[in-house]
ROTORKOL-241549 format. One record per residue (C-alpha): x, y, z. Coordinates in nm, 4 decimals. Example, Ala and Ser with C-alpha at 12.3 -4.5 7.8 and 13.67 -1.06 7.14 Angstrom:
<rs>
+----------+----------+----------+
:       c1 :       c2 :       c3 :
+----------+----------+----------+
:   1.2300 :  -0.4500 :   0.7800 :
:   1.3670 :  -0.1060 :   0.7140 :
+----------+----------+----------+
</rs>
This chain:
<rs>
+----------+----------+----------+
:       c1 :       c2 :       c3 :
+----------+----------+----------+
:  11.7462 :  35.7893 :   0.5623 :
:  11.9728 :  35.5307 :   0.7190 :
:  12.2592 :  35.6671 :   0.9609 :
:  12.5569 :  35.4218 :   0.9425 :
:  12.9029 :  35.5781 :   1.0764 :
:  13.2140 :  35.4561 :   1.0962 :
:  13.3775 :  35.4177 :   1.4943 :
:  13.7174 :  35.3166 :   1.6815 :
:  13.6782 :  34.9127 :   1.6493 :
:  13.8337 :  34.7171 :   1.9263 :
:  14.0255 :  34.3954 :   1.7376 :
:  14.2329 :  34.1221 :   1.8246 :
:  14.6059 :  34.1333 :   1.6501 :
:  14.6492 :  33.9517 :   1.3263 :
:  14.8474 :  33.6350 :   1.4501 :
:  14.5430 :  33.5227 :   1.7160 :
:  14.2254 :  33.6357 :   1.4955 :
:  14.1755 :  33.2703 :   1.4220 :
:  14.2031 :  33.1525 :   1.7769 :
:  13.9581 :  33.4378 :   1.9397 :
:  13.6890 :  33.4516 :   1.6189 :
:  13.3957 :  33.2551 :   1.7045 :
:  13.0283 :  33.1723 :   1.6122 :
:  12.7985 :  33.3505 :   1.7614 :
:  12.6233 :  33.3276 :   2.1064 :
:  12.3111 :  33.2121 :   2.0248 :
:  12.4081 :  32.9176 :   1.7470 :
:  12.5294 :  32.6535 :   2.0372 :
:  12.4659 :  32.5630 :   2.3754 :
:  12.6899 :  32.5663 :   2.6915 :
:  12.8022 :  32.2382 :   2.6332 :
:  12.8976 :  32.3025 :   2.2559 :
:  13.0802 :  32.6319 :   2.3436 :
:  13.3075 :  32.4662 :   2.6650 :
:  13.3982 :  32.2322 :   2.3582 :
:  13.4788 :  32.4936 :   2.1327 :
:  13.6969 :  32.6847 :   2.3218 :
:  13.8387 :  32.3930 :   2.5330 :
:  14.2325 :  32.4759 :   2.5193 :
:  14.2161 :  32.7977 :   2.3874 :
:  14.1893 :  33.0999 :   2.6245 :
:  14.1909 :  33.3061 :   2.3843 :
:  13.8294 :  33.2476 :   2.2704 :
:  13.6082 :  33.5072 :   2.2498 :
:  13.3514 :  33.2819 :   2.4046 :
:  13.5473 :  33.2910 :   2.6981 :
:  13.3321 :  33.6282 :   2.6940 :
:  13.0101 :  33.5577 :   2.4974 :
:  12.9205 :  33.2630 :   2.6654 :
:  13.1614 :  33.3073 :   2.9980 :
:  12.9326 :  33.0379 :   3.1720 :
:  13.1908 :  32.7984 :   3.0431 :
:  13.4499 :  32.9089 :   3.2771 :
:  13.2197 :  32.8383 :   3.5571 :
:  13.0940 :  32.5398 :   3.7474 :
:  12.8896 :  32.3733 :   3.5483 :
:  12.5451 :  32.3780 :   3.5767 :
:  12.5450 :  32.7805 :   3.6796 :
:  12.2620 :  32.9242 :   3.5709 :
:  12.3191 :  33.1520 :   3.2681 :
:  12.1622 :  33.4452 :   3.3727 :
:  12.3432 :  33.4173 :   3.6988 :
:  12.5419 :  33.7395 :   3.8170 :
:  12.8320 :  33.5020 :   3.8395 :
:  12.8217 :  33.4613 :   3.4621 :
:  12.7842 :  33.8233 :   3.3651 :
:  13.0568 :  33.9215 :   3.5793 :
:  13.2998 :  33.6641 :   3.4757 :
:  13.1836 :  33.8304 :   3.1207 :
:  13.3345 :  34.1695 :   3.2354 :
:  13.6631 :  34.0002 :   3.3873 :
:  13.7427 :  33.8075 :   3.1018 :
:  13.6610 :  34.1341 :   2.8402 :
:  13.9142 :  34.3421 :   3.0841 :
:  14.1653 :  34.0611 :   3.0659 :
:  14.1706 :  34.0338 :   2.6751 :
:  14.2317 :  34.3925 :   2.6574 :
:  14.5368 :  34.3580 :   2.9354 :
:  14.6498 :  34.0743 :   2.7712 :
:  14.7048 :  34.2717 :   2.4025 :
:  14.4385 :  33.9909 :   2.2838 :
:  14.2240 :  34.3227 :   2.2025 :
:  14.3593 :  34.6598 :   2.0766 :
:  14.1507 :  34.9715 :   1.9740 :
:  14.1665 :  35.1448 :   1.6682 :
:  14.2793 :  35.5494 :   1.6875 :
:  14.0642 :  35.6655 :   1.4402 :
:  13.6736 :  35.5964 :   1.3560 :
:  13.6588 :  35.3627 :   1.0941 :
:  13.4255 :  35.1489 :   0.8435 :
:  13.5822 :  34.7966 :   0.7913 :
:  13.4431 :  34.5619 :   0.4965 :
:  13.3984 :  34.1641 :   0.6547 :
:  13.3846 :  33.9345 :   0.3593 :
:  13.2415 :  33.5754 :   0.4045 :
:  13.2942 :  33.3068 :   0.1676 :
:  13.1159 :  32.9922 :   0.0994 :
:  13.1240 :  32.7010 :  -0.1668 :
:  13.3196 :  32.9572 :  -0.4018 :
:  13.0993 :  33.2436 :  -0.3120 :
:  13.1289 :  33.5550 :  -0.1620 :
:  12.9407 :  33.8233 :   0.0221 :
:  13.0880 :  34.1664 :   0.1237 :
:  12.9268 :  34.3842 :   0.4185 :
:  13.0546 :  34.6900 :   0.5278 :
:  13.0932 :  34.7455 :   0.9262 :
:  12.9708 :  35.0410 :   1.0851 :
:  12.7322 :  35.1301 :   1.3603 :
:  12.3614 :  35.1803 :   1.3318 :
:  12.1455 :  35.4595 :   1.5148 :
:  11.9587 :  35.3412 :   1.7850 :
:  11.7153 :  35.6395 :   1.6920 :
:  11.6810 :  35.4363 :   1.3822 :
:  11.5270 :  35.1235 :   1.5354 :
:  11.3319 :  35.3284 :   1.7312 :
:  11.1496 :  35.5389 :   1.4401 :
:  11.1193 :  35.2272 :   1.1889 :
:  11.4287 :  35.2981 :   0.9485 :
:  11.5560 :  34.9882 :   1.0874 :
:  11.3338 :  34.7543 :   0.9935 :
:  11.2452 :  34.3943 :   1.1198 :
:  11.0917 :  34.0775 :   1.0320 :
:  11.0848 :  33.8916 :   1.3712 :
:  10.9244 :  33.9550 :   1.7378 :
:  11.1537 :  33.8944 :   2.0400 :
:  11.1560 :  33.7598 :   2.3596 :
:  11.1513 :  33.9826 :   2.6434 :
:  11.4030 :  33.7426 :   2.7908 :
:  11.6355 :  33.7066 :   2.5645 :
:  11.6592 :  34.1300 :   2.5236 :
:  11.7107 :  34.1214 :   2.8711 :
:  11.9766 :  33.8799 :   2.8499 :
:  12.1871 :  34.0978 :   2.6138 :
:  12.1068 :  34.4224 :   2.7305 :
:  12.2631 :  34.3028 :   3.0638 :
:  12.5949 :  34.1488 :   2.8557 :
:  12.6527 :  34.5015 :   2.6818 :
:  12.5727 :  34.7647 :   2.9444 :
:  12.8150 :  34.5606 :   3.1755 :
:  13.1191 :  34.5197 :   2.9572 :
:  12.9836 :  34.8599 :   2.8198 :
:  13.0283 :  34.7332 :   2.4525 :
:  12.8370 :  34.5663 :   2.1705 :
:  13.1069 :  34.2254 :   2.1836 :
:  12.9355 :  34.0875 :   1.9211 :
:  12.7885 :  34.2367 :   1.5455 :
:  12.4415 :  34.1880 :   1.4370 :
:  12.3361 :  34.1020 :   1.0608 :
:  12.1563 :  34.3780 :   0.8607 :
:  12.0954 :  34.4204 :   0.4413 :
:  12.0417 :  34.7370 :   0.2474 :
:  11.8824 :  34.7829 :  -0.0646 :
:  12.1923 :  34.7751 :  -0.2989 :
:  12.3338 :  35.1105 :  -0.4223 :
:  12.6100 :  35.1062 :  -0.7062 :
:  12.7928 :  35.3913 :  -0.5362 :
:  12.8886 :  35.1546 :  -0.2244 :
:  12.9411 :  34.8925 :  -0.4987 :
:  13.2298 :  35.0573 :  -0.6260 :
:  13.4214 :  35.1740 :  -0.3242 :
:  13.3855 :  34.8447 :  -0.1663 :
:  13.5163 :  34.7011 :  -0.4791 :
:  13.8125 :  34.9248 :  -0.5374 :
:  13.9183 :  34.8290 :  -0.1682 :
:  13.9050 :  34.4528 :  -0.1948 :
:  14.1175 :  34.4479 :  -0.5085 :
:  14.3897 :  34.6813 :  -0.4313 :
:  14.4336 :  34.6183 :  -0.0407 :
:  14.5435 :  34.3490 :   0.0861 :
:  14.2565 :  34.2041 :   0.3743 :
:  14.4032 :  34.2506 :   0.7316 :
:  14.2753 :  33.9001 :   0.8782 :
:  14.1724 :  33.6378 :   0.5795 :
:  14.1595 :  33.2693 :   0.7112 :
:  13.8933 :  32.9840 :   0.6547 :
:  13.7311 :  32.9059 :   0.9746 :
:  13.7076 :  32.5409 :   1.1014 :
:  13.3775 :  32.4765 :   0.9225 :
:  13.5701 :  32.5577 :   0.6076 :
:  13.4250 :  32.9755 :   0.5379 :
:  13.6599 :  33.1963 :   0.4554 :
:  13.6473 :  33.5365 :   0.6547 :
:  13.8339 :  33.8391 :   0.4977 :
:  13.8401 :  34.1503 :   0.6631 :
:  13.9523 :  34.5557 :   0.5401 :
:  13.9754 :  34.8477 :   0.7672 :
:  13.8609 :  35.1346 :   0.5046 :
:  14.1936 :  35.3591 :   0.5837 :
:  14.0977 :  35.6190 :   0.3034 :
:  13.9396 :  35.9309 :   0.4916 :
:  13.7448 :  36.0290 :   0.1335 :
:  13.6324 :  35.6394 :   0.1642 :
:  13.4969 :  35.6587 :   0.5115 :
:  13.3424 :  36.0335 :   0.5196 :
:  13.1403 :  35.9419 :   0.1098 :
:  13.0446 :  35.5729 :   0.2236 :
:  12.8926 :  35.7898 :   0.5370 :
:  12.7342 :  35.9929 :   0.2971 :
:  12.6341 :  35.7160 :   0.0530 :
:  12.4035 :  35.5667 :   0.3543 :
:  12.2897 :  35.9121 :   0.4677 :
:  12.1268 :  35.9815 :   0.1129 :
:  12.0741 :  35.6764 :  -0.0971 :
:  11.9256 :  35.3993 :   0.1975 :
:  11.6303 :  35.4784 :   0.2907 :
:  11.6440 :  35.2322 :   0.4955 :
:  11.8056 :  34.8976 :   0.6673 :
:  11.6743 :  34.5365 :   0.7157 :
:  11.7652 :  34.2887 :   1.0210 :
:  11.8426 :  34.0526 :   0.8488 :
:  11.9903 :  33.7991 :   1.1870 :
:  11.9877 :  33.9327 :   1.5305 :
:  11.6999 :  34.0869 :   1.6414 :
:  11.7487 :  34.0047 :   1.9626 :
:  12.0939 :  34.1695 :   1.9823 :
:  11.9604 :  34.4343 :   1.8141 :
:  11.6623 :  34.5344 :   1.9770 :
:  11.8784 :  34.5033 :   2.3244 :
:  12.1510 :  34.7410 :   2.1995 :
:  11.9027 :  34.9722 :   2.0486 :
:  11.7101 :  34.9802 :   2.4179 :
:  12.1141 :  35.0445 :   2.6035 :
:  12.1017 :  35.2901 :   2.3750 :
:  11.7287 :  35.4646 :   2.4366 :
:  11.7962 :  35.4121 :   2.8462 :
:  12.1421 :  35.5866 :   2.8034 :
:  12.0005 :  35.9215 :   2.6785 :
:  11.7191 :  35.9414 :   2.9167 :
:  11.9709 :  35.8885 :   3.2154 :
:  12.2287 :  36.1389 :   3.0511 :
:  12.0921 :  36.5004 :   3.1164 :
:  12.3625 :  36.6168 :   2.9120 :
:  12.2448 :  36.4101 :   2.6540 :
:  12.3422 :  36.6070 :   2.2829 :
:  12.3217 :  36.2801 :   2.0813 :
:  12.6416 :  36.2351 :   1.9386 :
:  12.7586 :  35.9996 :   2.2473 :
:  12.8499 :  35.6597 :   2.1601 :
:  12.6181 :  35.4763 :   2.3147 :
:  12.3538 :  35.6525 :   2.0650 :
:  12.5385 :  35.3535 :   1.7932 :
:  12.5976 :  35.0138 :   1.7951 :
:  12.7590 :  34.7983 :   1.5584 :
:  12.6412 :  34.6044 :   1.2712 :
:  12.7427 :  34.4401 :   0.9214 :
:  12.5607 :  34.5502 :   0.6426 :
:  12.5067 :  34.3341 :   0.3128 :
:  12.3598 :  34.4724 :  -0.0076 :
:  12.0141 :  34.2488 :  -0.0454 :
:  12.1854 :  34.1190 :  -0.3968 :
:  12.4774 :  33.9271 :  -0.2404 :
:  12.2643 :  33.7439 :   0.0262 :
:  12.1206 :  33.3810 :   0.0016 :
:  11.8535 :  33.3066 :   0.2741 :
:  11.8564 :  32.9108 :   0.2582 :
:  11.5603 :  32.6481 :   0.3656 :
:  11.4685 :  32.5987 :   0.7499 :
:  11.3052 :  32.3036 :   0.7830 :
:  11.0727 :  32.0898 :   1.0370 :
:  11.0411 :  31.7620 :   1.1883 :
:  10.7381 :  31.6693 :   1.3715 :
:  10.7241 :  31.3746 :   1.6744 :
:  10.3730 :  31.2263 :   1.5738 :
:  10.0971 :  31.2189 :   1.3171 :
:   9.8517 :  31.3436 :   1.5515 :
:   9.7217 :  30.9967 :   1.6511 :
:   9.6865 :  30.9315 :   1.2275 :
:   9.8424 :  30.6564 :   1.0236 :
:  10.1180 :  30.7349 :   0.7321 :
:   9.8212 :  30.6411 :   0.4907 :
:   9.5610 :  30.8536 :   0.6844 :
:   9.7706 :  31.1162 :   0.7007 :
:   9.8356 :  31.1044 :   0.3367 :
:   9.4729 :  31.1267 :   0.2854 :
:   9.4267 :  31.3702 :   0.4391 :
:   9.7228 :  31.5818 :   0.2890 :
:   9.5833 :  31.5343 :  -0.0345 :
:   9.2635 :  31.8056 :   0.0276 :
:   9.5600 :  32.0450 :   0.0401 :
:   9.8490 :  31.9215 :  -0.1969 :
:   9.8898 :  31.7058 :  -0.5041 :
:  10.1346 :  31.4201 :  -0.3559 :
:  10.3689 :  31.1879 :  -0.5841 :
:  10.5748 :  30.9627 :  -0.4295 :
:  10.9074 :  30.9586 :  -0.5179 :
:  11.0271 :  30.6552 :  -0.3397 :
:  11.3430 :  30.6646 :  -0.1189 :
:  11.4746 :  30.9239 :  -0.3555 :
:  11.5261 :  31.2365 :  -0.1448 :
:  11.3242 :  31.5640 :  -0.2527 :
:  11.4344 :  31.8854 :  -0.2273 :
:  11.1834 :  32.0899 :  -0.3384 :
:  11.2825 :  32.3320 :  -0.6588 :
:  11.0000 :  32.5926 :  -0.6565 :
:  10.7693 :  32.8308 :  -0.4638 :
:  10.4790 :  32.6234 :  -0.2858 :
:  10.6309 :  32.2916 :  -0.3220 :
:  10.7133 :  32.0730 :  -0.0767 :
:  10.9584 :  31.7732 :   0.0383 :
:  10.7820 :  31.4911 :   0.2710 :
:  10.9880 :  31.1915 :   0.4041 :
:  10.8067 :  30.9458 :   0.6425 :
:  10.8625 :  30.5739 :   0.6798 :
:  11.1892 :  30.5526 :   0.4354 :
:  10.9731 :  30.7324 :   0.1309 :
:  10.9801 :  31.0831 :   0.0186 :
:  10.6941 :  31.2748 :  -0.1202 :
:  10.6385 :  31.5640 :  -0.3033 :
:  10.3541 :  31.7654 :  -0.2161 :
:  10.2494 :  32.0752 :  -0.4311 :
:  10.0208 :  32.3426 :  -0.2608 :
:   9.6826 :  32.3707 :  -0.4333 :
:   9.5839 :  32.6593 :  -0.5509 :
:   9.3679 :  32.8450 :  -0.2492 :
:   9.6078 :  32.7194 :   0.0070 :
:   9.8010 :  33.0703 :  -0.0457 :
:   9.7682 :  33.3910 :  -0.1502 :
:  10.0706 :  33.5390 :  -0.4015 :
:   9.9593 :  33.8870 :  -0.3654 :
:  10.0069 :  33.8533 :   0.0654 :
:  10.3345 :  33.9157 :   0.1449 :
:  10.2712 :  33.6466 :   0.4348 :
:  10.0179 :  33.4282 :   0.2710 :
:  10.2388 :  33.3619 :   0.0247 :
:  10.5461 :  33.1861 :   0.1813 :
:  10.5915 :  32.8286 :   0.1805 :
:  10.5684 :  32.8129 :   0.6103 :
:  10.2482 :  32.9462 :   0.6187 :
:  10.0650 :  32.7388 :   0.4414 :
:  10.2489 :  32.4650 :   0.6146 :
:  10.1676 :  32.5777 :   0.9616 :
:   9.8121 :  32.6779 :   0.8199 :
:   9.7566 :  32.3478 :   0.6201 :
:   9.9583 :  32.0691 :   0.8061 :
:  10.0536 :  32.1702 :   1.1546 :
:   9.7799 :  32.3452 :   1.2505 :
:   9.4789 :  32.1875 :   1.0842 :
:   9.6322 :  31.7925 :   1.0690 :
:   9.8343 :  31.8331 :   1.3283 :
:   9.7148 :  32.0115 :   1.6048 :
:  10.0801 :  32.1896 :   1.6547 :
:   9.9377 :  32.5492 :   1.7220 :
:  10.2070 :  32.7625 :   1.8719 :
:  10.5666 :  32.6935 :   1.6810 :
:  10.7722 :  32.8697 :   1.9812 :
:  10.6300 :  32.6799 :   2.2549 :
:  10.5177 :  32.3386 :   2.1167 :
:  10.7461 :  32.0301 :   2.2163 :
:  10.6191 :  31.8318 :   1.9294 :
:  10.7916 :  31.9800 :   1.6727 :
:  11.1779 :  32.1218 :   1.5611 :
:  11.3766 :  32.3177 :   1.3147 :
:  11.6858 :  32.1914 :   1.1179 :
:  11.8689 :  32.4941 :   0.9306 :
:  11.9453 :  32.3699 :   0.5698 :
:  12.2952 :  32.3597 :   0.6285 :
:  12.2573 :  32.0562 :   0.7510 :
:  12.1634 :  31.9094 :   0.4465 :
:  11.8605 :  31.7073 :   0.3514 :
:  11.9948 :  31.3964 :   0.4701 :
:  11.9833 :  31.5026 :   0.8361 :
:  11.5476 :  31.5212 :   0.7968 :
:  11.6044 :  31.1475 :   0.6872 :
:  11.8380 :  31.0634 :   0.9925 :
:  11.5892 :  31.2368 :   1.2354 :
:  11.2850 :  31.0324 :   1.1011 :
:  11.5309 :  30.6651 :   1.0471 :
:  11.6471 :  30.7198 :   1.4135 :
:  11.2412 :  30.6584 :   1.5046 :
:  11.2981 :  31.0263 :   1.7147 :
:  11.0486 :  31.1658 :   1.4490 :
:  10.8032 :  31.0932 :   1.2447 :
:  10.7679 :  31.2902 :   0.9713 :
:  11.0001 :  31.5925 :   0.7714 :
:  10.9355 :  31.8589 :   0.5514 :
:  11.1547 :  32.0060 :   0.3613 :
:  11.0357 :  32.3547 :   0.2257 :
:  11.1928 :  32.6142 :  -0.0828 :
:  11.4123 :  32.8491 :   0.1576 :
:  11.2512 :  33.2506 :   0.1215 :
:  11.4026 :  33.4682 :  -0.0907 :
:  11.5430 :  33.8395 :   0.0277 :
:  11.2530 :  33.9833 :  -0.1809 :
:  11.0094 :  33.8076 :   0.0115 :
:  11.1970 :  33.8980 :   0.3492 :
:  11.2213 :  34.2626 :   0.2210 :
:  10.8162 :  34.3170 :   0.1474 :
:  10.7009 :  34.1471 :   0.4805 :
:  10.9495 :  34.4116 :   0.6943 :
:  10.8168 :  34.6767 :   0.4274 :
:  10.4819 :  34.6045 :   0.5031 :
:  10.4859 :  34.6211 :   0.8935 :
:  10.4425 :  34.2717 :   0.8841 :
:  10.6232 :  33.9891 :   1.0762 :
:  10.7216 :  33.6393 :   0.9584 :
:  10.6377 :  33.3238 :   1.1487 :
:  10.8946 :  33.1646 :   1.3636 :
:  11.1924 :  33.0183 :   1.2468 :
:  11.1771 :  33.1181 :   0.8450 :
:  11.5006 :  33.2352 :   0.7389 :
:  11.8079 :  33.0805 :   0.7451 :
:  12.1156 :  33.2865 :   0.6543 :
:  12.4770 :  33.1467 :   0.6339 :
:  12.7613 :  33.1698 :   0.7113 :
:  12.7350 :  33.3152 :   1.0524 :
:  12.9245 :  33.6006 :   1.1270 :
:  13.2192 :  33.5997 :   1.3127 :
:  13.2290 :  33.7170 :   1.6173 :
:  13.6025 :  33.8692 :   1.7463 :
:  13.6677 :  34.0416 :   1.4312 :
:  13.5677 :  34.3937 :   1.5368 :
:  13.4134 :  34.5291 :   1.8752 :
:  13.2464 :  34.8203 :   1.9555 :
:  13.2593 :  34.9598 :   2.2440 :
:  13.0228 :  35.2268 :   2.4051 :
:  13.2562 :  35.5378 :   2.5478 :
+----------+----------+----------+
</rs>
């Protein structure tokens, strides 16, 4: 079973939340971030992505960043920008977008957890990136930012999240500058904190990454490295947890990641078309945009028309939980046997565009003459998400799409 406890959150006062809350690390560049926070010291990029307070062009990984990390963490918590909690606590981060909301409850995972499979995963990781973030939270000695997880829903939870959302007021609520609201409760009610505890402990069997593996794989090995350095080691040490939002599976939306590709392979529109067809029924549906509206269809725009392509049957496999999702039988049926675009992490030839960029942005890529082609696929559902991480299995790159982002700045959690 799932061990999610509660623990002394480190949080910003409620007249600067706005101002320090930011995206997370791994959603924008340098560039984007120095833009971000231009103006505002109190950003907490000024500690996620601290390369932007020096020369430009420093090397990221450079100990000059990951110290100016540390310095500007200890000078947010001299400044009052960042004030711990006296007791452990759960806290409940609500997101909302286009008139819907999703409620999580804040806690820390076990890193024993990740280690024996009750946290489970649906993507690999890069050795470099782990690194990268294992370096950021043993040095500031604190998980700065949250990572994304789901449970299977359990009516029990339900009803004390529920009971605290409409009889407390939220201690930060404010729509961020894309236009999400973020509401956030600190669960004050001992009974509430030591039975939500409990709840996890005996009804979740166990927890999903939903976004983040990176961050959490790298706080889950801080955590493994602490205990074998600690010979006093007894396992109730902080740096056994780190922190994480948790979102029953029913209140999360995973929305469409899409692809652009530079070239046809050396093919015509019309070839390629032919070609497509051994694999798809096609219609054209002129310069009318199409987003698909089902399973194992498909949205192609090349040369100011849009497609529709349907997946024949054989293409896929409905009883697979990876054979059956819409970006493997692209990658199997377009980009790797048309296209010649084997490896999707390495290959310069094609990119991803989140759907929250809206169909129109595949048509600007392809207009702009920058690409040639765009699909547009059905986004996977949690069920699908849930089976493959069930199963052992792991997606290919760059499926799922969640949003909003969560904030970062809202809750830290730091590892004495």
């Amino acid at each position: 079973m799932a061990i999610v406890k509660p623990f002394r959150g480190l949080r910003p006062p409620v007249e600067i939340v706005k101002d320090l809350a930011c995206l997370p690390y791994d959603v924008m560049n340098s560039e984007e971030a120095a833009e971000k926070a231009n103006g505002n010291p109190k950003s907490l990029l000024h500690i996620t992505k601290s390369e932007i307070d020096c020369p430009v062009g420093t090397d990221v990984h450079s100990e000059m960043v990951y110290k100016k990390a540390v310095d500007n963490f200890k000078m947010f918590r001299e400044k009052g920008w960042l004030l711990q909690d006296e007791e452990p606590r759960f806290y409940i981060y609500a997101q909302t977008m286009n008139g819907r909301t999703q409620y999580g409850i804040v806690g820390c995972a076990a890193c024993d957890d990740y280690a024996n499979g009750i946290i489970k995963k649906h993507e690999l990781t890069r050795p470099d990136k782990e690194d990268d973030r294992m370096i950021h939270i043993n040095i500031n000695n604190a998980n700065i930012e949250p990572v994304f997880f789901s449970y299977k829903a359990v009516a029990e939870i339900d009803l004390i999240v529920d009971s605290i959302v409409k009889n407390e007021k939220p201690i930060y609520d404010f729509v961020a500058e894309d236009g999400f609201g973020h509401h956030f409760w600190i669960v004050n009610n001992n009974a509430d904190n030591k039975k939500i505890e409990e709840l996890f402990a005996t009804k979740v069997d166990c927890t999903y990454v939903a976004d983040g593996h990176h961050r959490t794989a790298a706080a889950a090995r801080v955590g493994l490295e602490r205990q074998q350095k600690n010979q006093s080691h007894s396992g109730s040490e902080e740096y056994n947890f780190f922190m994480a939002v948790h979102f029953p599976d029913n209140q999360l939306q995973i929305i469409d990641y899409n692809r652009v590709v530079k070239d046809l392979n050396g093919m015509t529109e019309k070839q390629f078309l032919m070609k497509l067809d051994q694999s798809f029924e096609i219609e054209c549906q002129g310069p009318n945009a199409y987003q698909p509206k089902t399973l194992h269809e498909f949205g192609l725009y090349m040369k100011g028309e849009w497609f529709k392509l349907t997946a024949r049957e054989g293409t896929y496999n409905d009883q697979d939980p990876i054979a059956v999702l819409d970006v493997t039988i692209l990658s199997n049926e377009v980009l790797d046997k048309l296209l010649d675009i084997k490896d999707l992490r390495t290959s310069t030839r094609i990119d991803f565009i989140g759907g929250i960029r809206g169909i129109n942005e595949l048509k600007k890529r392809v207009d702009s003459g920058e690409m040639a082609a765009a699909f547009a696929l059905y986004p996977v559902s949690m069920k699908q998400l849930i089976d493959i991480a069930d199963s052992g299995n792991i997606m290919p790159p760059k499926t799922t799409w969640f949003e909003p982002k969560l904030r970062s700045g809202l809750v830290i959690h730091t590892l004495d």
